[in-house]
C-alpha positions as CSV (number, residue, x, y, z in Angstrom):
1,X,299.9,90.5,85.5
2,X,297.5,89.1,87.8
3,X,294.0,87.4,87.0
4,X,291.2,88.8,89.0
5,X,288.4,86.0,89.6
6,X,285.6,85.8,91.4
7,X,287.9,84.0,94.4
8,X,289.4,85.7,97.1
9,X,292.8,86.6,96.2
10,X,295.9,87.2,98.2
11,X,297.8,88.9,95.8
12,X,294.5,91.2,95.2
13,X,295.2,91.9,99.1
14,X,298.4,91.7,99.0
15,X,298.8,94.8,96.5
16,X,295.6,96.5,98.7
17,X,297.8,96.4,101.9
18,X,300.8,98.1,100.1
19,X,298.3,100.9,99.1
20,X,296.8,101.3,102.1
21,X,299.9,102.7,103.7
22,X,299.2,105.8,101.4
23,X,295.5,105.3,102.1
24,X,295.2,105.1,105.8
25,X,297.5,108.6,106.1
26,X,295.5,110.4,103.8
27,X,292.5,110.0,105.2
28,X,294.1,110.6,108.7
29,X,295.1,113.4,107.7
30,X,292.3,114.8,105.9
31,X,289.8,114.0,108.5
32,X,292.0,115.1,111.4
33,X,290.4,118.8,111.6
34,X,287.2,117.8,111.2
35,X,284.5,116.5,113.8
36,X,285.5,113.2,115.7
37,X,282.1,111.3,114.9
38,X,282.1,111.9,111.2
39,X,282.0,108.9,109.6
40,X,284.9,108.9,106.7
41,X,283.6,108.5,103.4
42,X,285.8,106.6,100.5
43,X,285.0,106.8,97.2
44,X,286.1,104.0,94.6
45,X,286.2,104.9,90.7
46,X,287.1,102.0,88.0
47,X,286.4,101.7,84.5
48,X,285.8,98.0,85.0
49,X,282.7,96.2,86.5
50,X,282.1,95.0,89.8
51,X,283.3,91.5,89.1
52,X,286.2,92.2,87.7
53,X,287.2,94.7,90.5
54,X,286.1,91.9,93.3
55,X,289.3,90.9,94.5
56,X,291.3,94.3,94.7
57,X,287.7,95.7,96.8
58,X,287.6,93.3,98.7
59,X,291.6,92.9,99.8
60,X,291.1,97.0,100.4
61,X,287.8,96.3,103.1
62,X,290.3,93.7,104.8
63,X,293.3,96.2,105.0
64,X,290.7,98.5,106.7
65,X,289.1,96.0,108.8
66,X,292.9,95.1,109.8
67,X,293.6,99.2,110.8
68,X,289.8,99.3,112.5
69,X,288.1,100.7,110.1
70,X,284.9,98.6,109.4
71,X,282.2,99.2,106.5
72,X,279.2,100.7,107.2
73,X,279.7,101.5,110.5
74,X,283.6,103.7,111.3
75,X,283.7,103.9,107.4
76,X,281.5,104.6,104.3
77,X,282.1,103.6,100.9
78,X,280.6,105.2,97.3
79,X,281.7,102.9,94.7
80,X,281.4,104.3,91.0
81,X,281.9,101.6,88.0
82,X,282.1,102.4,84.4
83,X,281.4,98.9,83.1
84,X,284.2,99.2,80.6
85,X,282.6,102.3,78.9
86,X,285.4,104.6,79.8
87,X,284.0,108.0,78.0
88,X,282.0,107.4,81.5
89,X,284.8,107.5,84.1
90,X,285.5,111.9,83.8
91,X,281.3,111.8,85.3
92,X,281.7,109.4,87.0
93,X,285.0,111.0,89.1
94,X,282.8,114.6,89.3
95,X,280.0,112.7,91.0
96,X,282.5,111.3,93.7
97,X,283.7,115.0,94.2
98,X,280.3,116.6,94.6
99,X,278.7,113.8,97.2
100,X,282.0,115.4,98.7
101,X,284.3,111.9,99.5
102,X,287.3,112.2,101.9
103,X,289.5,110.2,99.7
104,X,289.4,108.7,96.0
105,X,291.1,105.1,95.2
106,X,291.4,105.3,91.2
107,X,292.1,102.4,89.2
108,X,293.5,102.5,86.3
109,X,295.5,105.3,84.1
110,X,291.9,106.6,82.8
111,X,290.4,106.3,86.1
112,X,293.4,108.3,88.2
113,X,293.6,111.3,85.4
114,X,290.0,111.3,85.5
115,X,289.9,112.1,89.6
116,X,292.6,114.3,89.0
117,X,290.8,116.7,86.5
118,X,287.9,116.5,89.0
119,X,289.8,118.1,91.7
120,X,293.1,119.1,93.5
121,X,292.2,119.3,96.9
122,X,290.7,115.7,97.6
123,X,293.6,113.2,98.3
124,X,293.6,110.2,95.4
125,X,295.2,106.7,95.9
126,X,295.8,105.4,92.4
127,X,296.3,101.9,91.9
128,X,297.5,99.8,89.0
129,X,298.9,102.1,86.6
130,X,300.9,100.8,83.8
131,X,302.6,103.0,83.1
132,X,305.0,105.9,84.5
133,X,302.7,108.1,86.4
134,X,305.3,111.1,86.0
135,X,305.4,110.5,81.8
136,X,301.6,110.6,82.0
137,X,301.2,113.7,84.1
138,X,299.9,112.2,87.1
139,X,302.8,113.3,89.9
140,X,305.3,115.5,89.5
141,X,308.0,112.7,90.3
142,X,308.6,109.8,92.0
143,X,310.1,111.5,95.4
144,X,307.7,113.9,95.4
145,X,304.7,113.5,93.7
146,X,302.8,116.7,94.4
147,X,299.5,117.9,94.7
148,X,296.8,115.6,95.7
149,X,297.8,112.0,93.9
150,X,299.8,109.3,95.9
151,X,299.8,105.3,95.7
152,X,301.3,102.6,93.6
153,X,302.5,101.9,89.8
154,X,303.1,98.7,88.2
155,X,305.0,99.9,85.4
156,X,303.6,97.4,83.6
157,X,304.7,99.3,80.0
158,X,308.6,98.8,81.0
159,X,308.0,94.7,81.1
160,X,306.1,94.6,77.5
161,X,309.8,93.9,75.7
162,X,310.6,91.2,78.3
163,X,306.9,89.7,77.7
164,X,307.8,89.8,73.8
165,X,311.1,88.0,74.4
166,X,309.8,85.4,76.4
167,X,307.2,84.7,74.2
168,X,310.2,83.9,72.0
169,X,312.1,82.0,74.1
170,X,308.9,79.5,74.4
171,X,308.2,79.7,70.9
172,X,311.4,79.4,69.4
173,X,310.3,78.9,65.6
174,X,308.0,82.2,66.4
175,X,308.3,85.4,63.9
176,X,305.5,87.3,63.4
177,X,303.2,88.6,66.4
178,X,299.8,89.9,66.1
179,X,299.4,93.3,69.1
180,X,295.8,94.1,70.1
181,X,295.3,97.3,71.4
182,X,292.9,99.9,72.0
183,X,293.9,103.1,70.3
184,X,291.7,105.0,72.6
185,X,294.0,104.3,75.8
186,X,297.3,106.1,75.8
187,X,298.7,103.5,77.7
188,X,298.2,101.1,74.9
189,X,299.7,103.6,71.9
190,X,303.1,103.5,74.2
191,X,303.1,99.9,74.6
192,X,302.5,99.5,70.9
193,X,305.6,101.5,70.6
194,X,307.5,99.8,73.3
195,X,307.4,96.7,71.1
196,X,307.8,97.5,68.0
197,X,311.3,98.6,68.9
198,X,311.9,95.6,71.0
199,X,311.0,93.5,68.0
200,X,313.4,94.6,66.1
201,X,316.1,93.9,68.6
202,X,314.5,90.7,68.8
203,X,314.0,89.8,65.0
204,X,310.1,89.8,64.8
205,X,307.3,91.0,63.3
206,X,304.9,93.3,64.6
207,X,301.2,93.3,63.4
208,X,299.4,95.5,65.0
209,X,295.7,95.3,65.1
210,X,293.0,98.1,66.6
211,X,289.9,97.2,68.8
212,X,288.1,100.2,69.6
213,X,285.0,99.0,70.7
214,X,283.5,95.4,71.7
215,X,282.1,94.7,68.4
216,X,284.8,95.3,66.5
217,X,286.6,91.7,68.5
218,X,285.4,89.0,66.2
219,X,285.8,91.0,62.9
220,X,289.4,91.3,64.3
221,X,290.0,88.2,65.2
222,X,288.9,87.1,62.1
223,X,290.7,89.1,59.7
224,X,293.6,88.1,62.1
225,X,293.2,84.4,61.6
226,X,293.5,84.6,57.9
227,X,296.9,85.9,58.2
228,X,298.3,83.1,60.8
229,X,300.2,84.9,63.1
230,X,302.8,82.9,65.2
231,X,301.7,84.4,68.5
232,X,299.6,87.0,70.1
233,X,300.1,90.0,72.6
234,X,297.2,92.0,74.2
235,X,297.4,95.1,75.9
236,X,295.9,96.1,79.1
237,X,293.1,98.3,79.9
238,X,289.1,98.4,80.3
239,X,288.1,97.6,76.6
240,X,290.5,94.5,76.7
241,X,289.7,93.2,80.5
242,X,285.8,94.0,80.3
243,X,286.0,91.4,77.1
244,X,288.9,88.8,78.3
């Protein structure tokens, strides 16, 4: 998993260049029929905050810069935040469709099936999903996704039993872990799942704890205190980065 700060970061462009393959194509090939000096317009939906999104933006504007395509003057951009309040993300996505974008980057599992729902027929990039796009219904598979969605997964879901282990392996007297999630996210109720069953394989104890909402962090972490867990393991998503 990588930090985001308020630094330029390589792997942020790193990961943004690997997209861009997809990117650059589809907005080749959806602007291809239509009038030469028609300035391309991208739209960018997250359910994070400017600042937290920083690096990824910013590695995307190189990647185009790189291919010629330069902000504000052979490109446009319409950049739609949810500020961690991800009931916001499905408007959010229609407003994107109705200024009528060329292209949608999505970030995150909420932010991708939200684009989806809001049309078929404009192309979406999705980037860091964590878990299998084809479980959650995002493409059809892996070879051949289908419809209108195309980019990258992390698959970050598969790697929370190897997380759990080496957790172990550093703390060796370690038995009983405390899991914050956010029941809300989908993402989070499988990897809640994910390792519980690699706990047991493992010989630990799973204590799972909700968050649903930013207030609800220091009563947790409270109650959470008074039982001493050995370590702790916190699930992705907006609610949990928006409050890191």
């Amino acid at each position: 998993m990588t930090k985001i700060s308020g630094q330029k970061s390589e792997v942020g462009k790193s990961a943004a260049l690997s997209v861009f393959v997809a990117l650059f194509l589809a907005v080749s090939f959806h602007t291809e029929a239509q009038q030469p000096k028609k300035v391309p317009r991208l739209g960018y939906l997250s359910a994070l905050d400017p600042a937290r999104e920083s690096a990824r933006s910013e590695g995307i504007r190189l990647a185009l810069r790189e291919l010629g395509y330069i902000e504000d003057q052979t490109i446009a951009f319409a950049y739609r935040y949810a500020e961690g309040k991800v009931d916001r993300v499905p408007d959010l996505a229609a407003e994107l469709v109705r200024s009528k974008v060329d292209i949608i980057i999505a970030v995150n599992f909420q932010g991708i099936q939200a684009a989806k729902n809001a049309t078929k027929t404009i192309p979406i990039v999705m980037v860091n999903v964590g878990r299998d796009p084809v479980e959650g219904g995002l493409i059809e598979s892996l070879a051949r996704p289908g419809g209108n969605v195309t980019g990258i997964a992390n698959l970050g879901l598969e790697l929370g039993g190897k997380r759990l282990e080496l957790l172990k392996e550093a703390v060796t007297k370690i038995t009983r872990v405390a899991d914050l999630y956010d029941p809300a996210n989908p993402g989070n109720l499988v990897g809640v799942k994910e390792l519980l069953t690699a706990a047991r394989t493992l010989r630990l104890t799973i204590q799972p704890w909700e968050v649903r909402g930013a207030d609800d962090f220091e009563r947790v972490f409270s109650a959470m205190g008074k039982q001493r867990p050995d370590g702790l393991y916190v699930h992705g998503g907006p609610l949990m980065y928006t409050n890191q």
